[in-house]
Backbone as a ProteinNet text record, in pm:
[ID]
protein_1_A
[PRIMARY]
XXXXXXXXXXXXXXXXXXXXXXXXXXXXXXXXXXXXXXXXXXXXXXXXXXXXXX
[TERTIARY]
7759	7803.6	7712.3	7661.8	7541.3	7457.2	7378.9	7287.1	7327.2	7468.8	7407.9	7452.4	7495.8	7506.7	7341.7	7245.6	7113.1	6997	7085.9	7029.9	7043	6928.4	6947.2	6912	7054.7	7062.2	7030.5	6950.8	6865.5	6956.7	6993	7079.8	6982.3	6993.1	6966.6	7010.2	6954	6998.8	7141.3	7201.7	7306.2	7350.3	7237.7	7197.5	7216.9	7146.5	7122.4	7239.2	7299.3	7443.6	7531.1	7544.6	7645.6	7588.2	7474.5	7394	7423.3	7470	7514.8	7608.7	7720.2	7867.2	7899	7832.1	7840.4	7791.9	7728.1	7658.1	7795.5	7849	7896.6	8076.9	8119.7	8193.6	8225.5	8065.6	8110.1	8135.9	8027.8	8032.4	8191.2	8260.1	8407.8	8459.9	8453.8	8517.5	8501.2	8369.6	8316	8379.7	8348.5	8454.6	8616.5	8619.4	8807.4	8863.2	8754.3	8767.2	8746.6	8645.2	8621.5	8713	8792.1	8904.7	9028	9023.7	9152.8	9142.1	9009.2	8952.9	8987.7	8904.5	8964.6	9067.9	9162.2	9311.3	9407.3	9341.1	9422.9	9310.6	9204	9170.7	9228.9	9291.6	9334.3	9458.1	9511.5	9661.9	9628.5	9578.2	9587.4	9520.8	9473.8	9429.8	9542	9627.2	9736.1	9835	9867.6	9924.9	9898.6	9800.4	9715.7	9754.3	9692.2	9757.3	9901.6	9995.1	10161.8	10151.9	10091.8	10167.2	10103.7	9978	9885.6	9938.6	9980.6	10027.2	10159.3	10248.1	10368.2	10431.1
10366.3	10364.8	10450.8	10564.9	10660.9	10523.1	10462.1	10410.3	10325.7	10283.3	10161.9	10254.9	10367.5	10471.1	10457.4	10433	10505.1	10382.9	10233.1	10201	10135.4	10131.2	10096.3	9915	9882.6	9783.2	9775.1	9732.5	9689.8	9632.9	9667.8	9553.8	9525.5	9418.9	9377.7	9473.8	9508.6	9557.4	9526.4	9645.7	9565.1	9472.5	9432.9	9397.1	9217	9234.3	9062.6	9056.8	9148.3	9130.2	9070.4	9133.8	9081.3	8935.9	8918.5	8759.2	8676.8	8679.8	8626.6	8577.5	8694.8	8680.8	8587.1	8600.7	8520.6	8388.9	8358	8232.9	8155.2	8233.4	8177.2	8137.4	8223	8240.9	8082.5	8035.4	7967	7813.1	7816.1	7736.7	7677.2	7835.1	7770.5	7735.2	7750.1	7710.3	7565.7	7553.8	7383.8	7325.8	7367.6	7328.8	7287.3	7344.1	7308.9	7266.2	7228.1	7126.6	6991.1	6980.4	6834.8	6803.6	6928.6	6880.8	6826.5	6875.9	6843.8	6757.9	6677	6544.4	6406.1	6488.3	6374.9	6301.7	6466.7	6410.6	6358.7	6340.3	6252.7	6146.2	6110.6	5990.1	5918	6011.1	5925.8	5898.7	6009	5951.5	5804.6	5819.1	5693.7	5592.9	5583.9	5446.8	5386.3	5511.7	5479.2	5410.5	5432.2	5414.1	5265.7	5240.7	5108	5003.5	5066.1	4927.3	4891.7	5016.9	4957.9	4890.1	4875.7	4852.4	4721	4688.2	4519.9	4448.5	4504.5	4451	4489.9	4533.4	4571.5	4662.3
8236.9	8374.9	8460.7	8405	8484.1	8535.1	8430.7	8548.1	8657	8621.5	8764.3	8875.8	8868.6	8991.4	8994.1	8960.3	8989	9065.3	9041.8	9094.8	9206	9285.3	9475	9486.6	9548.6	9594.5	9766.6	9813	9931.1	9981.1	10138.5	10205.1	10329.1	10392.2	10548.3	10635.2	10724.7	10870.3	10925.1	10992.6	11022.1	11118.5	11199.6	11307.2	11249.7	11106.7	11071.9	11008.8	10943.1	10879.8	10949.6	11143.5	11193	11260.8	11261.8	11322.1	11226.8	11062.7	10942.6	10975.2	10997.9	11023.7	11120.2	11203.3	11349.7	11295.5	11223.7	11203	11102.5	10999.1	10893.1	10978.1	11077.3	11184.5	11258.2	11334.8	11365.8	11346.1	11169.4	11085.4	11037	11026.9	10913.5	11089.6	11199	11295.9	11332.6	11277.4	11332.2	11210.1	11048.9	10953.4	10989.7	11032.6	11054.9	11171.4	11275.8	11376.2	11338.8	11223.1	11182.9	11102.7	11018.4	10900.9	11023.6	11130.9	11190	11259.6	11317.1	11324.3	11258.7	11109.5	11016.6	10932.4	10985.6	10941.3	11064.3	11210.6	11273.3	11282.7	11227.7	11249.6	11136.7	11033	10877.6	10964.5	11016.1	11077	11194.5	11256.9	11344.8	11295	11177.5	11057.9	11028.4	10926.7	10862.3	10985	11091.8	11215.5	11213.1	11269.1	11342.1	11216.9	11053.6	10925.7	10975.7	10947.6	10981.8	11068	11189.6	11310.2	11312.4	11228	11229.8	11099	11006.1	10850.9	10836.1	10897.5	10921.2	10767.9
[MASK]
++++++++++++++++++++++++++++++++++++++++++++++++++++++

């Protein structure tokens, strides 16, 4: 356990850390606009069959 106290893990700036965050941010946001897209375009599919094939 001594060494891995000894050894140095390198991080990014925190400057690019939070330009990351921001990036990955507005990724899961665009993610879950298209999930909620594609579950009312599944809903108004499923809609449109009933209402043409009864």
């Amino acid at each position: 356990m001594g060494r891995l106290r000894e050894i140095s893990i390198p991080l990014p700036p925190l400057s690019l850390q939070a330009a990351f965050a921001e990036q990955a941010n507005r990724l899961d946001a665009l993610a879950r606009a298209l999930d909620a897209a594609a579950a009312k375009a599944d809903s108004m599919a499923a809609a449109l069959s009933a209402e043409v094939f009864g």
